[in-house]
MARPA-303897 format. One record per residue (C-alpha): residue in three letters; residue number from 1; x, y, z. Coordinates in steps of 0.001 Angstrom, whole numbers, plus 500000, padded with zeros to 6 digits. Example, Ala and Ser with C-alpha at 12.3 -4.5 7.8 and 13.67 -1.06 7.14 Angstrom:
# residues 2
NODE  aa   i     px     py     pz
NODE ALA   1 512300 495500 507800
NODE SER   2 513670 498940 507140
# end
This chain:
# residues 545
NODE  aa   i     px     py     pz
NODE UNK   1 961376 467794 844262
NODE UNK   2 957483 468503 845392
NODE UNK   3 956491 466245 848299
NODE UNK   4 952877 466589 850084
NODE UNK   5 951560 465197 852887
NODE UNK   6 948076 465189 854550
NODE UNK   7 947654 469263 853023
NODE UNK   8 944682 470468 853790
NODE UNK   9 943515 473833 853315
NODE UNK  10 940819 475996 854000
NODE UNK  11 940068 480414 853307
NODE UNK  12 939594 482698 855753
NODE UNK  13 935794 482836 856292
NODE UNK  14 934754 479597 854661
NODE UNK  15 933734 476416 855943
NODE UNK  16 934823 474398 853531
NODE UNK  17 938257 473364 852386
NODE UNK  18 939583 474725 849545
NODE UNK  19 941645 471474 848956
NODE UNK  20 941825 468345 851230
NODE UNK  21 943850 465349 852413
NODE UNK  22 946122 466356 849194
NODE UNK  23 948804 463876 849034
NODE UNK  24 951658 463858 846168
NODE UNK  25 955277 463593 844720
NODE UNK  26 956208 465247 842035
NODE UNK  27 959691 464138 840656
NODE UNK  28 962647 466413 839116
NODE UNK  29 962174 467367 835903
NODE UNK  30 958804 466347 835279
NODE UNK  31 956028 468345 832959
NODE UNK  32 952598 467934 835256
NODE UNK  33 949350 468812 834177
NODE UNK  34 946672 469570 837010
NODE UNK  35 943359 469263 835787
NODE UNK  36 939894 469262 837775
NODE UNK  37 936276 470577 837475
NODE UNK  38 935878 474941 838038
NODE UNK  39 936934 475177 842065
NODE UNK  40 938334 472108 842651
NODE UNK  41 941325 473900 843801
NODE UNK  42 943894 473987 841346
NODE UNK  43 945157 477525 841196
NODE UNK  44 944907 477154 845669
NODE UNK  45 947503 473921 845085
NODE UNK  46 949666 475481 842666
NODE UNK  47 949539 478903 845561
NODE UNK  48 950589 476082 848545
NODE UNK  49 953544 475216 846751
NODE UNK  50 955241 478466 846104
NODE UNK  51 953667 479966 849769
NODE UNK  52 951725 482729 848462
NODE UNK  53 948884 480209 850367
NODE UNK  54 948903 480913 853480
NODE UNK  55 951548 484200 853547
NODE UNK  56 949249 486097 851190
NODE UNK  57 945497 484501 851383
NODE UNK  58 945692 483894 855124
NODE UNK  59 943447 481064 856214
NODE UNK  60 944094 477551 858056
NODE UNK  61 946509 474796 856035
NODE UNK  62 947230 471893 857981
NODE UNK  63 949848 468881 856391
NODE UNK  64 953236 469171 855109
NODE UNK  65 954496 470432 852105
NODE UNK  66 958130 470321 851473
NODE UNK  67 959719 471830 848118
NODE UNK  68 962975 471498 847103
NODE UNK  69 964011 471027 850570
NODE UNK  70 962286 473686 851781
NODE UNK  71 958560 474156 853288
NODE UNK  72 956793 476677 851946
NODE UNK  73 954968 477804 855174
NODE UNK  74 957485 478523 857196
NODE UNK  75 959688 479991 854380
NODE UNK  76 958644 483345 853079
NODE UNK  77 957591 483850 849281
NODE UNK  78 960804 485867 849079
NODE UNK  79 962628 482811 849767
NODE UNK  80 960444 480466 847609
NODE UNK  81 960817 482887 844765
NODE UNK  82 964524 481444 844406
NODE UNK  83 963020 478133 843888
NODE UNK  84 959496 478497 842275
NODE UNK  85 958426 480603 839624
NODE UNK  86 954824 481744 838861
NODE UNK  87 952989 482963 836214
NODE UNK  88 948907 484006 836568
NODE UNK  89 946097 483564 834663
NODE UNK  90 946388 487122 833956
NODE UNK  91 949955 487915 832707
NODE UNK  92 949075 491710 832593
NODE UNK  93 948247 491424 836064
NODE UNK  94 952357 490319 837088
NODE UNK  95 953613 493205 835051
NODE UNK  96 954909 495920 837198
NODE UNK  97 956344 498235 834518
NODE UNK  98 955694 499327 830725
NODE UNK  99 958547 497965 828655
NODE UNK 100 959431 494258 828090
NODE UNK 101 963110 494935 829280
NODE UNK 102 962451 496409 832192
NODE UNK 103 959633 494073 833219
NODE UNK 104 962343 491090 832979
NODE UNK 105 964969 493252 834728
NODE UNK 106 962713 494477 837585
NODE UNK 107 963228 491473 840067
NODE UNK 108 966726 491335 839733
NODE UNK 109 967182 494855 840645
NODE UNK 110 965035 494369 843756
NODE UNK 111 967792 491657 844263
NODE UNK 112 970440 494620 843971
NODE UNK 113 972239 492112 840798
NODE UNK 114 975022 494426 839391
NODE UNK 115 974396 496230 836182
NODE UNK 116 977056 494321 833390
NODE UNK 117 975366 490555 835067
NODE UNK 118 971730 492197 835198
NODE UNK 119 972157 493091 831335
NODE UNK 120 973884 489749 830716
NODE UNK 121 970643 487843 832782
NODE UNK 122 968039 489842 831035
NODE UNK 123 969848 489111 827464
NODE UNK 124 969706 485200 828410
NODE UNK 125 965979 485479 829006
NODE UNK 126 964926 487322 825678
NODE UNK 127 967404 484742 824001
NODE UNK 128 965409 481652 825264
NODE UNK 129 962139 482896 824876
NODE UNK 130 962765 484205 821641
NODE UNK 131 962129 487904 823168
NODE UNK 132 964708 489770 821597
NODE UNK 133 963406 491568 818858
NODE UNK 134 960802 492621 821624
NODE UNK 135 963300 493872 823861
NODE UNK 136 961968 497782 823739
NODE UNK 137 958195 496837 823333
NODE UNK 138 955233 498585 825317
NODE UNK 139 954080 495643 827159
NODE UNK 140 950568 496853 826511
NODE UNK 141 951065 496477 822719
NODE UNK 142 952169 492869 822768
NODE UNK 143 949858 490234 821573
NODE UNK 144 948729 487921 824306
NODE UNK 145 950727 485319 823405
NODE UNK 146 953572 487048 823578
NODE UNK 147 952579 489196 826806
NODE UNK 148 952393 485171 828112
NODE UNK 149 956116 484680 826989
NODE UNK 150 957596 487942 828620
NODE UNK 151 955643 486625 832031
NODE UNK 152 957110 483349 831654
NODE UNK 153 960418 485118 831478
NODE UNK 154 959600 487362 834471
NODE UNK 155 959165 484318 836329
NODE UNK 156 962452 482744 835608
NODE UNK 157 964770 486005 836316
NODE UNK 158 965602 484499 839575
NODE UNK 159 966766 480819 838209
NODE UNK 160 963672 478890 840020
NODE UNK 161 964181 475222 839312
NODE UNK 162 960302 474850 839294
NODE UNK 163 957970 476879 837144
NODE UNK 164 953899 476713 838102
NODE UNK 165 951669 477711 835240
NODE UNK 166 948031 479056 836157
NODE UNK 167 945841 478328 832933
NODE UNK 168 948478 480173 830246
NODE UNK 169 946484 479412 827598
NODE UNK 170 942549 480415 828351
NODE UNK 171 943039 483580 826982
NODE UNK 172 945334 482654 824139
NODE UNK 173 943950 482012 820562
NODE UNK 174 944968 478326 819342
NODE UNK 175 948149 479426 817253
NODE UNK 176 949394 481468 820336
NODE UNK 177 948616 479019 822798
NODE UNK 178 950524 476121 820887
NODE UNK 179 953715 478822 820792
NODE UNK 180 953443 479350 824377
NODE UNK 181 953186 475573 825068
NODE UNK 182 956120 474762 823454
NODE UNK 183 958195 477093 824789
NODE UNK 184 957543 475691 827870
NODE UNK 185 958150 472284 827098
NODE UNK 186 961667 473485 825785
NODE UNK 187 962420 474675 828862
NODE UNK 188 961582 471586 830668
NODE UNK 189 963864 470124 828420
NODE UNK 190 966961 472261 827785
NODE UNK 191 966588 473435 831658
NODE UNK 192 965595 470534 833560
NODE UNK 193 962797 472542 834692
NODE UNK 194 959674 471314 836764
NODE UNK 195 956972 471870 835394
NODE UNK 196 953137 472619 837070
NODE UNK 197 950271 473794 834576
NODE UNK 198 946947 474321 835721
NODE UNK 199 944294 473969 833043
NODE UNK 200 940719 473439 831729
NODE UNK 201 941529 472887 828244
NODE UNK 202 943297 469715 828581
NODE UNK 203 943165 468791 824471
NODE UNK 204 946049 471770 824464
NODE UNK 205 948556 470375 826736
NODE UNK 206 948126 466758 827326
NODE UNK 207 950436 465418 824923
NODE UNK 208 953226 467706 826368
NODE UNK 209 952719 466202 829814
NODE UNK 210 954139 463147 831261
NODE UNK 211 951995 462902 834471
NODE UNK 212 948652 464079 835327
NODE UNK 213 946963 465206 838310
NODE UNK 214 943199 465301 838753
NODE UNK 215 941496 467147 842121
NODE UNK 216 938164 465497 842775
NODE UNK 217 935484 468583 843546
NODE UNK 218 933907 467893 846752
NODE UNK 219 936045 465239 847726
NODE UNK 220 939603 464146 849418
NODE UNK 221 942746 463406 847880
NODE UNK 222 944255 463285 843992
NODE UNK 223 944599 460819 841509
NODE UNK 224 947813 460889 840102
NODE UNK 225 949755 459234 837280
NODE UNK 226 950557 458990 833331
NODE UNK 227 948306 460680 831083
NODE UNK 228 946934 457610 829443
NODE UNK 229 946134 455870 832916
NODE UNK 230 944402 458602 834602
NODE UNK 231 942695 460097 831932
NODE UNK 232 940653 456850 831433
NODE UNK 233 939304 457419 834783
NODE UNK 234 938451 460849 834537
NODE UNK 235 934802 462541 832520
NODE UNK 236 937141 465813 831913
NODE UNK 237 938281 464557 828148
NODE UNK 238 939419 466377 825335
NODE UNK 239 936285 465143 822568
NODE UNK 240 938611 462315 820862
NODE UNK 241 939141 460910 824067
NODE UNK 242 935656 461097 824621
NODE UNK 243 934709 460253 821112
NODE UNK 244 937618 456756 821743
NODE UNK 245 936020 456152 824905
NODE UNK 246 932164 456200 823552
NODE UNK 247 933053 453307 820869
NODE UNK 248 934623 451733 823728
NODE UNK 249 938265 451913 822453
NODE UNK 250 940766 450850 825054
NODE UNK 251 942878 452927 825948
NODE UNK 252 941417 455824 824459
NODE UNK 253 943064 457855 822013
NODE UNK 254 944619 461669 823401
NODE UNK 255 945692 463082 820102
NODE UNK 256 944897 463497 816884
NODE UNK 257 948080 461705 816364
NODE UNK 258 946364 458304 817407
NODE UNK 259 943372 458971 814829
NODE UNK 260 945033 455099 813254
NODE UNK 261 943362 453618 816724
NODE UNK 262 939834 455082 815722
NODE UNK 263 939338 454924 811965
NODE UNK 264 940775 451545 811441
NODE UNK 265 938083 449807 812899
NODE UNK 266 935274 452489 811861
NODE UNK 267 934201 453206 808763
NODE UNK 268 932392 456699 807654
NODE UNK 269 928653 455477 807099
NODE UNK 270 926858 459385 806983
NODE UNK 271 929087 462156 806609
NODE UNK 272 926283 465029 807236
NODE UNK 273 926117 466763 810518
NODE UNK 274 924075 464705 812795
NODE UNK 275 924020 467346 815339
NODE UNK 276 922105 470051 812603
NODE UNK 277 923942 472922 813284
NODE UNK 278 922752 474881 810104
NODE UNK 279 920369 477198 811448
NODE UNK 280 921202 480122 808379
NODE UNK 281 917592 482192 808126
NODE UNK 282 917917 485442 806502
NODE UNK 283 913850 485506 806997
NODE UNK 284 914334 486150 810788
NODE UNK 285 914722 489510 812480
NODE UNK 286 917993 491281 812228
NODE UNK 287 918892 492345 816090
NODE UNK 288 921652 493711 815404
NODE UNK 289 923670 495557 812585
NODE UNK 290 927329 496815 811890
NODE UNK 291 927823 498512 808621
NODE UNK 292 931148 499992 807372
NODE UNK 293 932234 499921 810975
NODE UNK 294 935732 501483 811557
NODE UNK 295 937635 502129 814863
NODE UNK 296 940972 503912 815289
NODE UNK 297 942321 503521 818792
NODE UNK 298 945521 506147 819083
NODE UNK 299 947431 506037 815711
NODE UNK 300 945958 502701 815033
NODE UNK 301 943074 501189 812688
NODE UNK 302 942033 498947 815186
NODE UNK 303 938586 498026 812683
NODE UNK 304 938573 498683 809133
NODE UNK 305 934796 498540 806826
NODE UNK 306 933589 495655 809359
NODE UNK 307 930016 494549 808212
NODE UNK 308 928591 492300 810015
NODE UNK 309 924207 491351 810894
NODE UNK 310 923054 489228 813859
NODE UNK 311 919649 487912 813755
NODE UNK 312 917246 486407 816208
NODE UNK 313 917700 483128 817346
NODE UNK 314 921105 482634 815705
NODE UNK 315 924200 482197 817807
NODE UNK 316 927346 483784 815935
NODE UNK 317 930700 482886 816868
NODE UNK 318 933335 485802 816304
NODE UNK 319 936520 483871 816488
NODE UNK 320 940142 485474 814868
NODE UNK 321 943947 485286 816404
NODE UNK 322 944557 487636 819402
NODE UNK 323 944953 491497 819232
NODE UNK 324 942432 490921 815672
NODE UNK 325 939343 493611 817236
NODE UNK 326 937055 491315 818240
NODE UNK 327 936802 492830 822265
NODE UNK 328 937020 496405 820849
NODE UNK 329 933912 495400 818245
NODE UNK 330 932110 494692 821473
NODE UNK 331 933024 497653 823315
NODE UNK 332 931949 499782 820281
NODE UNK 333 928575 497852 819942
NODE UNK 334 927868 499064 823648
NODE UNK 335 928933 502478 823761
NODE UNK 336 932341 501960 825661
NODE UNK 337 934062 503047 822312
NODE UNK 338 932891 505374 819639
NODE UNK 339 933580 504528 815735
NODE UNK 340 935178 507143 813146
NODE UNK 341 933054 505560 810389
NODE UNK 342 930462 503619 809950
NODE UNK 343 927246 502840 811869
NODE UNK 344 925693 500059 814341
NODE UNK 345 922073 499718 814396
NODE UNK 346 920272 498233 817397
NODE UNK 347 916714 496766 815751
NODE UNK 348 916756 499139 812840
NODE UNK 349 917537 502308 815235
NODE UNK 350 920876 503683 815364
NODE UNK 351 922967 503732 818454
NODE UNK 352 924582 507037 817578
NODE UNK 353 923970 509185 820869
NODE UNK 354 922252 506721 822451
NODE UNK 355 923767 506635 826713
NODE UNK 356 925658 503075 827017
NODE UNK 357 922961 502298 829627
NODE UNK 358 920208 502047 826966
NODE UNK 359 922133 500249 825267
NODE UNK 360 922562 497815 827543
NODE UNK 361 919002 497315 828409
NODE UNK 362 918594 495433 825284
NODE UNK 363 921909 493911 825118
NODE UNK 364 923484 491804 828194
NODE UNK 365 927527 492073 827556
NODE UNK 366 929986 489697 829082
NODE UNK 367 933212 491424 829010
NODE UNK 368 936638 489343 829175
NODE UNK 369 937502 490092 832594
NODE UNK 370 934311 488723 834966
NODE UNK 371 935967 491187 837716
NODE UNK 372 934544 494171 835732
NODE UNK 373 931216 492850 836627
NODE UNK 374 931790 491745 840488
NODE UNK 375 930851 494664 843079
NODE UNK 376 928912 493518 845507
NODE UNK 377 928890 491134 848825
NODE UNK 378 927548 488037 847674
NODE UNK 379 927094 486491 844982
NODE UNK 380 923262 486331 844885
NODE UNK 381 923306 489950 845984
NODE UNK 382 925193 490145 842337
NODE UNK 383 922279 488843 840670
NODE UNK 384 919655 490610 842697
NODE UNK 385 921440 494062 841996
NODE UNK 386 921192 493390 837845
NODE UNK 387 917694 493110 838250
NODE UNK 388 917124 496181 840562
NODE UNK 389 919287 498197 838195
NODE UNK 390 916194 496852 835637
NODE UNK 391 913463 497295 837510
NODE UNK 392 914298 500026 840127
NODE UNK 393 910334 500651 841734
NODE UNK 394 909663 496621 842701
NODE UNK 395 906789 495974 844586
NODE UNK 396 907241 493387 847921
NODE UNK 397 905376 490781 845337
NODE UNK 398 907929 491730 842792
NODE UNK 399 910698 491543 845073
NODE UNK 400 910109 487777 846020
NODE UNK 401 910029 487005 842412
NODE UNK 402 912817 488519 841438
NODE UNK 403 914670 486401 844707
NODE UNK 404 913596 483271 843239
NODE UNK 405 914880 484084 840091
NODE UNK 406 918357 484812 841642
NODE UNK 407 917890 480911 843210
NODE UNK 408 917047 479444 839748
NODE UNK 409 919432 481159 837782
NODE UNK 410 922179 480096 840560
NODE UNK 411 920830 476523 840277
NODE UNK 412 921207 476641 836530
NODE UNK 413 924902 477975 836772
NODE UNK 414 925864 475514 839592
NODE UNK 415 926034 478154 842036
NODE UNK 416 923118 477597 844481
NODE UNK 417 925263 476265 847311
NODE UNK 418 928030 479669 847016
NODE UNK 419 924733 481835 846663
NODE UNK 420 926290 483525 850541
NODE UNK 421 930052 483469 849227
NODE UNK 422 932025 486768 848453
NODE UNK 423 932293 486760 844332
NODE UNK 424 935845 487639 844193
NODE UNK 425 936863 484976 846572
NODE UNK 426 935838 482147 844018
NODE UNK 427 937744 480615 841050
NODE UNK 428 938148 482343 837917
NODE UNK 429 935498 479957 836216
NODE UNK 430 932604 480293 839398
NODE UNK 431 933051 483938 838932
NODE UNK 432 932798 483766 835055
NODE UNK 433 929683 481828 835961
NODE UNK 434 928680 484154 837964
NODE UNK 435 928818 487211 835745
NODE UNK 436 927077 484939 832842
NODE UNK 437 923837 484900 835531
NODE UNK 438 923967 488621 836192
NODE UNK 439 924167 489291 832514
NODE UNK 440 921597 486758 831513
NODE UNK 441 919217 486843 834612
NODE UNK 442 917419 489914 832857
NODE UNK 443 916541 487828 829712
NODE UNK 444 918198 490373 827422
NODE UNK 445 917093 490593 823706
NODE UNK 446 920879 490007 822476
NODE UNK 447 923510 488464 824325
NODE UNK 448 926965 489224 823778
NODE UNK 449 930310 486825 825682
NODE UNK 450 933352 487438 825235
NODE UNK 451 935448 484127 826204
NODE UNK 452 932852 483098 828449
NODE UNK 453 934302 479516 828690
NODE UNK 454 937466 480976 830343
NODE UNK 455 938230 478877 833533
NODE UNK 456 935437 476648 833014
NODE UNK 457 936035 472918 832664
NODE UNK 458 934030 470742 830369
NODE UNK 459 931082 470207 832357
NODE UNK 460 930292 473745 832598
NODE UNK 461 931152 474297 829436
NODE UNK 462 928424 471445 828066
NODE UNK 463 925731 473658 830782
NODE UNK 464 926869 476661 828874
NODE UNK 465 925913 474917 825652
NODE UNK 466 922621 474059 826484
NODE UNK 467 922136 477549 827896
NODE UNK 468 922859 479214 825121
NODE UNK 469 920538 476430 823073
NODE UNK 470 917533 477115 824869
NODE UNK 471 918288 481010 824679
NODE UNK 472 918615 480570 821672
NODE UNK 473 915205 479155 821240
NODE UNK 474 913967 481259 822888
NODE UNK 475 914794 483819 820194
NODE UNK 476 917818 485688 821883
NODE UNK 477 920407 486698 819386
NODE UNK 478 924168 485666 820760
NODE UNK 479 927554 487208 819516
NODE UNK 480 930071 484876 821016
NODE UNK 481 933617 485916 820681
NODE UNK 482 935873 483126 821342
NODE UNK 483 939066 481513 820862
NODE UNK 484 937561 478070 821835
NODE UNK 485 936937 476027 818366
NODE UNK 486 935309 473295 820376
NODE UNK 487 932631 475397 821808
NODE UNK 488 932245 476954 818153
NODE UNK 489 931513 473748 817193
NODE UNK 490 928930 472909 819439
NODE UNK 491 926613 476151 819615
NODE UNK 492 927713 477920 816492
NODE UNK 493 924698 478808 813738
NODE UNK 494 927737 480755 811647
NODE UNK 495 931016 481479 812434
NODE UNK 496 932959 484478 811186
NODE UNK 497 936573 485328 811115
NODE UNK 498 937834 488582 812228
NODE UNK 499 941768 489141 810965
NODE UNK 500 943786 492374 811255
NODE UNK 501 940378 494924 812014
NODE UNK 502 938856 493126 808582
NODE UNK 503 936081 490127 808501
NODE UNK 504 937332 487989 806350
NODE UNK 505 934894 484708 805966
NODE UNK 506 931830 484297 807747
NODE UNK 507 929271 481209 807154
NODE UNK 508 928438 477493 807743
NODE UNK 509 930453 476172 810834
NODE UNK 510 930931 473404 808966
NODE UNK 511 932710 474812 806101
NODE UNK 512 934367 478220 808022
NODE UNK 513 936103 475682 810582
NODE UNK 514 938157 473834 808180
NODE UNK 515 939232 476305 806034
NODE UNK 516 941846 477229 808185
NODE UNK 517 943774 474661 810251
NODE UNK 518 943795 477243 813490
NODE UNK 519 940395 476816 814096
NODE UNK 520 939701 473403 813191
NODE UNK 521 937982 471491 815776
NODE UNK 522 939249 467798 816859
NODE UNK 523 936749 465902 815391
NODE UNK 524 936558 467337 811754
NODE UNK 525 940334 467336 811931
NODE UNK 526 939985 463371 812561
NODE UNK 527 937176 462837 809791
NODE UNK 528 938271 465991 807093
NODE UNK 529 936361 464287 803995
NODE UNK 530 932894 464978 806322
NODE UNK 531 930911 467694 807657
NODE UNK 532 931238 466457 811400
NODE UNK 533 932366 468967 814017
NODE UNK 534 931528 467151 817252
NODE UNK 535 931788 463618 819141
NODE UNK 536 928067 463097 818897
NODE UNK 537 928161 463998 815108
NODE UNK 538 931169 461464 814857
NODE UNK 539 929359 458866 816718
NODE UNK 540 926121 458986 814636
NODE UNK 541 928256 458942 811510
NODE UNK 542 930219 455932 812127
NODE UNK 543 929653 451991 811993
NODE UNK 544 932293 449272 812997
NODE UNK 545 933942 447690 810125
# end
C-alpha cells in the first residue's frame, strides 16, 4: 500500500533534514499511529506521502516513495487526491465554504460529478459520519468535534483508499476526541481504509492502532512495529505505561483496560497525594477577579453570571467540553471582547476602559492559535520584539541584557539551536513553544494559556510543568485553559469546570477530576478509592504484595 525507501527530506533554506533515511511499509488496511518528540517530522512524513511535500513546500527529497502504485513526486496532488485523503491539524483551516453540505460537495464539483450522483455522494458521507442532522449547519457554529467529522468527510469525497490524520484530536476535549476516534476506526473497518494519524497524545489512540511508528529527533530512520513492542522502547508513554514500566512490569500495560496487570501484584499502602498538589490559600493576593461576568456573542449567551478569583501563586486549570466559553473568558479578560454584565478586576482595579495594551502589560496571554503571535523573521527576533514592545527606550547595556534573556529563555524552551529559523516554518509544537517564550520572557504578573500543550509531546510537556512550577513560585498567577486532564493533574492548584457559559464546580484537583469521568486522569481512573492523580503519586503510594 505505502512503501518507502531511503526518503530523505530537507526545506527550502534549512540545513538540516526535516526527516532522514525514512524507510517503511505500511500494509492495506492497517490503522498506524506516528508518534515522535515536537519536530521530529511527523506532519513532513504524513505531507511526502500524499505529495503536498515537495509540490507545495518546495525543498530537496531524495528516496522513493511509492503509494498505491503511484509515486507521489512525480504525480501531482491532484492525482494523489484520488488515493490519499488529508485532514489538518486545523480543520477550519480545509474548509473552503460556510455550510457543512457544501463543504462536502465542493471537491466533487471541482471534479464536474453530475448533480443526482453529487447529491447521492454527499448523502453517503453525512450517513457514515453521522452528519446528517448537520447537513445545513454554519460550519463556524459546529463544535470542534464535529467541525473534525465534516473534515474527515471532506477528505473522503473523492473515495481515497488511504486517509492521513494530522493530530485530530489536540484541540478536541476528551469526549469529542474519543467520538472522532472512533469514527475513524469504523471506517478502517467497514471501508478497508488505511489509516495514518499523527499524534502527541498517544494515551488517546493507541489502543485503536495496530502498528506504531516512532521518528527519532535528530536521528535516521523509524522504528516500526505493534504497539506493545515498540512502545517498550520508546520514553513517549501514556502515564500507565510509564507508571507499568517504573515497577518494572513486562510488557507494560497501554490501557486502563490492563489495570489487572498492575494492581494484582501492588497493593495501595498511602492513598494521599504524594505529589501535594493542594496549594488552596485564600490568604494570598487575589490577581485577578471575574464577578457576574456575562458575554453575548450575536444572539447567543456565550457566558452567563461566571464568578471566578485567581490568586498569586496558584495555577488554575479552566477545563469544560468544547464550544463551553472558556477562549471567549480569555478574550474578555484582555480586552478583545467586552461583557454585557458583570465586571473583571485586574488587582482590585477594574478593567472597564482600560486599552487591551495595559492590560496586557500585567497579563501575558497565550491564545489557541500560536500563529496569532508569530510576525517576525526569526524566532529570537520574536522574543526580542516582546521585550522592546516593554521596554521601548533600552539603553546599549540594556539591550545586551535583554539578548541574553532571549538565549536563556530559548534554552529553557528547547529552542536555542532554531534561535535563526523563520517561526512559521517550524512544527506546530516549536512554534507553541515559541509563543510560550514571547509571552513569558517579560515575567508577567498573571499568565494566561490557552491549550498550550497543543503539538507538544511529553517531554515538553514535563518542561512546561516545571515552568509553570517555578512561575508559580515565583508568585505568578496562571489561568490554564485546557482540555488535557493529564497536564491538569500535574500543575493544577484547583481546577474548575466551565459547562454551557456557567462554572459549575471548581476546587481540589483531586476531588474536581473524578467527579466526572471526562476529565478523569489515567492514574486516578486506575486507583479510584485514592487521591492519586499522577505516576509519581501512584508510585509513592504503592508496595508489592
Amino acid at each position: 500500500m505505502i512503501s518507502i525507501n531511503n526518503l530523505t527530506f530537507t526545506y527550502p533554506g534549512s540545513n538540516q533534514a526535516a526527516v532522514r533515511d525514512i524507510n517503511l511499509e505500511i500494509t492495506k488496511g492497517s490503522f498506524t499511529l506516528v508518534v515522535g518528540a515536537s519536530g521530529s517530522g511527523k506532519s513532513t512524513l504524513l505531507r511526502c506521502v500524499n505529495g503536498l511535500v515537495p509540490h507545495f513546500s518546495g525543498g530537496i527529497l531524495s528516496g522513493e516513495i511509492i503509494v498505491n502504485g503511484l509515486n507521489p513526486v512525480e504525480a501531482s496532488p491532484k492525482i494523489m487526491s484520488r488515493h490519499v485523503g488529508f485532514v489538518f491539524q486545523d480543520p477550519e483551516s480545509q474548509f473552503i465554504l460556510d455550510q457543512v453540505e457544501d463543504e462536502i460537495a465542493f471537491t466533487l464539483e471541482n471534479i464536474a460529478m453530475q448533480p443526482e450522483a453529487m447529491h447521492a455522494k454527499v448523502g453517503e458521507i453525512l450517513e457514515l459520519l453521522d452528519l446528517q442532522n448537520l447537513r445545513n449547519r454554519r460550519i463556524d457554529s459546529l463544535s470542534g468535534g464535529e467541525q473534525q467529522r465534516v473534515a474527515i468527510g471532506t477528505a473522503l469525497s473523492l473515495e481515497p483508499s488511504i486517509l492521513l490524520l494530522d493530530e485530530p484530536t489536540s484541540q478536541l476535549d476528551p469526549i469529542s476526541a474519543q467520538e472522532v476516534l472512533l469514527y475513524i476506526k469504523r471506517l478502517n473497518e467497514t471501508l478497508g481504509l488505511t489509516i495514518l494519524i499523527s499524534e502527541h497524545r498517544i494515551e488517546r489512540i493507541i489502543s485503536f492502532a495496530d502498528n506504531l511508528v516512532y521518528l527519532k529527533k535528530d536521528a535516521a530512520g523509524v522504528i516500526n512495529g505493534a504497539p506493545r513492542k515498540i512502545i517498550q522502547m520508546i520514553d513517549l508513554v501514556p502515564p500507565i505505561t510509564k507508571l507499568g514500566m517504573a515497577l518494572g512490569i513486562k510488557p507494560a500495560p497501554l490501557s486502563i483496560e490492563e489495570k489487572g496487570r498492575i494492581t494484582q501484584d501492588y497493593k495501595i499502602h498511602d492513598i494521599q497525594r504524594a505529589s501535594n498538589q493542594m496549594r488552596e490559600n485564600f490568604e494570598s493576593k487575589i490577581c485577578l477577579e471575574i464577578q457576574n461576568l456575562q458575554v453575548e456573542l450575536g444572539k447567543n449567551i456565550v457566558l452567563r453570571q461566571v464568578n471566578l478569583t485567581l490568586h498569586q501563586g496558584e495555577i488554575l486549570a479552566l477545563m469544560g467540553p468544547n464550544g463551553s466559553g472558556k477562549t471567549t473568558l480569555l478574550r474578555t479578560i484582555v480586552g478583545f471582547i467586552r461583557q454585557n454584565e458583570g465586571g473583571v478586576y485586574l488587582f482590585g482595579k477594574s478593567t472597564s476602559g482600560m486599552k487591551v495594551a495595559e492590560i496586557c502589560r500585567q497579563i501575558g496571554y497565550l491564545p489557541q492559535n500560536p500563529n496569532s503571535l508569530l510576525f517576525s523573521d526569526s524566532v529570537a527576533e520574536e522574543l526580542m520584539v516582546t521585550l522592546s514592545n516593554h521596554h521601548p527606550s533600552m539603553d546599549n547595556q540594556a539591550l545586551e541584557k535583554a539578548r541574553l534573556e532571549v538565549l536563556n529563555t530559548l534554552k529553557r524552551i528547547g529552542l536555542q539551536n532554531q534561535q535563526l529559523a523563520y517561526p512559521r516554518d517550524l512544527s506546530v509544537g516549536q512554534r507553541q513553544r515559541v509563543a510560550i517564550g514571547a509571552v513569558t520572557i517579560t515575567s508577567p504578573r498573571i499568565l494566561m494559556l490557552d491549550e498550550p500543550t497543543r503539538g507538544l509531546d511529553y517531554a515538553a510537556k514535563d518542561s512546561l510543568a516545571k515552568r509553570l512550577e517555578e512561575w508559580r513560585q515565583a508568585g505568578m498567577a496562571v489561568l490554564l485553559v485546557t482540555h488535557d486532564v493529564e497536564l491538569a493533574a500535574l500543575v493544577a492548584s484547583r481546577v474548575s469546570i466551565l459547562d454551557e457559559g456557567k462554572i459549575f464546580a471548581c476546587g481540589d484537583p483531586s476531588k474536581i477530576l473524578r467527579s466526572s469521568e471526562t476529565f478523569t486522569p489515567q492514574i486516578a481512573e486506575l486507583f479510584p478509592q485514592t487521591d492519586w492523580l499522577t505516576a509519581q503519586d501512584a508510585l509513592s503510594g504503592l508496595r508489592k504484595i
